[in-house]
N, C-alpha and C positions, 0 to 999 in steps of 0.2 A: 504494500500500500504506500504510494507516495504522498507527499506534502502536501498536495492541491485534493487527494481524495479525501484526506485526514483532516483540512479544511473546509471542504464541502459536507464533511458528515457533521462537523461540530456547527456549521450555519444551519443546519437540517435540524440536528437537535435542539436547538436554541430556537428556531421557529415554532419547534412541534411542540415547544412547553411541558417536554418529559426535564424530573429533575436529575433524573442518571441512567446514562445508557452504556453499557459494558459491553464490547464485542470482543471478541477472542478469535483469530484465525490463523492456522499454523502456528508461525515464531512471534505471532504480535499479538499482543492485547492492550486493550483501548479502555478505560473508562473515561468516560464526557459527565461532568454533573456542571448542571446550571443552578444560578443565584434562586434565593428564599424569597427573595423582595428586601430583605435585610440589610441591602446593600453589599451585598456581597456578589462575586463576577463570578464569571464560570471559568471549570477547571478542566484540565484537558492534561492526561496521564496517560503517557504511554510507555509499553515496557515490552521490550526484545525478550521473549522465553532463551532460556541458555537453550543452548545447541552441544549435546554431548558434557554438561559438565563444565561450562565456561561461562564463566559468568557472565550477564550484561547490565550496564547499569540502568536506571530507575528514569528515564529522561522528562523535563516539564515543558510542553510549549505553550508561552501565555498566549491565549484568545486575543485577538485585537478586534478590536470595533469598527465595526465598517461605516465610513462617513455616510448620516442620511442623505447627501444630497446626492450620491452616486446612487444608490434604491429610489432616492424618489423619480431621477432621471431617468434610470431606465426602466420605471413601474411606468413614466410615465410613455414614454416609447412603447413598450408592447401594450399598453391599454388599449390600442386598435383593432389586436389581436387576439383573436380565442384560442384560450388554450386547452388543449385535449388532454384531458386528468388519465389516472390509473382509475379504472372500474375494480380491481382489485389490489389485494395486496400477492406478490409472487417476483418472480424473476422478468427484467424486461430483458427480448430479442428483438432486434431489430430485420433478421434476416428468420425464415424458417430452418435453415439446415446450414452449418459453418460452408460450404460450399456454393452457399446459393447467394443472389444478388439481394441486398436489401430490401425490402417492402418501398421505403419512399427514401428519399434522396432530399435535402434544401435544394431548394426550388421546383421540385416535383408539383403537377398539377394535381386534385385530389379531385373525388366526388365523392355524396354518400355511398356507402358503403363498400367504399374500397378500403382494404385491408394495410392499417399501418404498422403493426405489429404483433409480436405475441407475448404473452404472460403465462409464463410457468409456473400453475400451484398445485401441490401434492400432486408430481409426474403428469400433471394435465398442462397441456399446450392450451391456452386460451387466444384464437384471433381477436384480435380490437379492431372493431372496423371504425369509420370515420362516418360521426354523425353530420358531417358539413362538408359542403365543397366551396376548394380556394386554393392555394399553394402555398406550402410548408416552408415556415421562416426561418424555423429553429430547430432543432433535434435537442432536449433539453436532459436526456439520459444518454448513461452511457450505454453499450452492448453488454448486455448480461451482469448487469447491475439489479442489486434489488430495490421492488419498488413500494413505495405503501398504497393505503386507496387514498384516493381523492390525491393525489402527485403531480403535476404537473409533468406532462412526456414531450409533448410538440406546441408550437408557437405557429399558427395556421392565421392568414391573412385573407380574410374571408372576399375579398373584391375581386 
């Protein structure tokens, strides 16, 4: 997991108003806790599992705050834009088979019910098709990332 994933999880929790979220994968485990309201900031702990016996240390990266006026400027830029949520919680793909071509592309033209991805929950493939036709602004996941419900996946400019 890189710097910018480990970034992007900790603005995710901070939005979703969980006050601790633990993930553990392989050699890394993550606890993210956010502030009581007591004035207190969120904490962000990450720790390398040894490997064979070697130790690794304890590392802290402080959270930094993100200026409102970069969110409200690009809240206000995509406000033109409907965005295509997770209908569920599961795994998002972008393509059906690692050999096949994506479902949609930026700048892809869309209609209803054309298929923009799929969501993997308990070994089930779920198509998403697209309740709107226009062309795809944004691809806002990544491939085979997990997704919650109601997530934001694509940025579709309905004109």
């Amino acid at each position: 997991m890189n710097i910018k994933e480990i970034q992007n999880l900790i603005k995710f929790v901070a939005k979703s108003g969980a006050t601790e979220v633990k993930l553990e994968m392989n050699d890394v485990k993550i606890t993210i806790r956010t502030g009581d309201g007591h004035g207190k900031g969120e904490t962000t702990i990450i720790q390398q599992v040894p490997n064979m016996g070697i130790p690794q240390p304890l590392s802290q990266i402080p959270v930094e705050s993100i200026p409102v006026s970069t969110e409200a400027a690009s809240a206000e830029e995509d406000s033109k834009y409907i965005t295509v949520k997770s209908p569920i919680i599961g795994t998002f793909y972008r393509k059906s088979a690692p050999d096949q071509p994506s479902f949609v592309e930026v700048g892809d033209s869309i209609k209803e019910g054309d298929v923009l991805c799929v969501i993997e929950a308990m070994k089930l493939f779920n198509e998403i098709e697209s309740e709107i036709s226009g062309k795809i602004i944004k691809v806002l996941v990544d491939d085979a990332s997990p997704v919650e419900f109601d997530q934001p996946l694509f940025l579709v400019d309905p004109s």
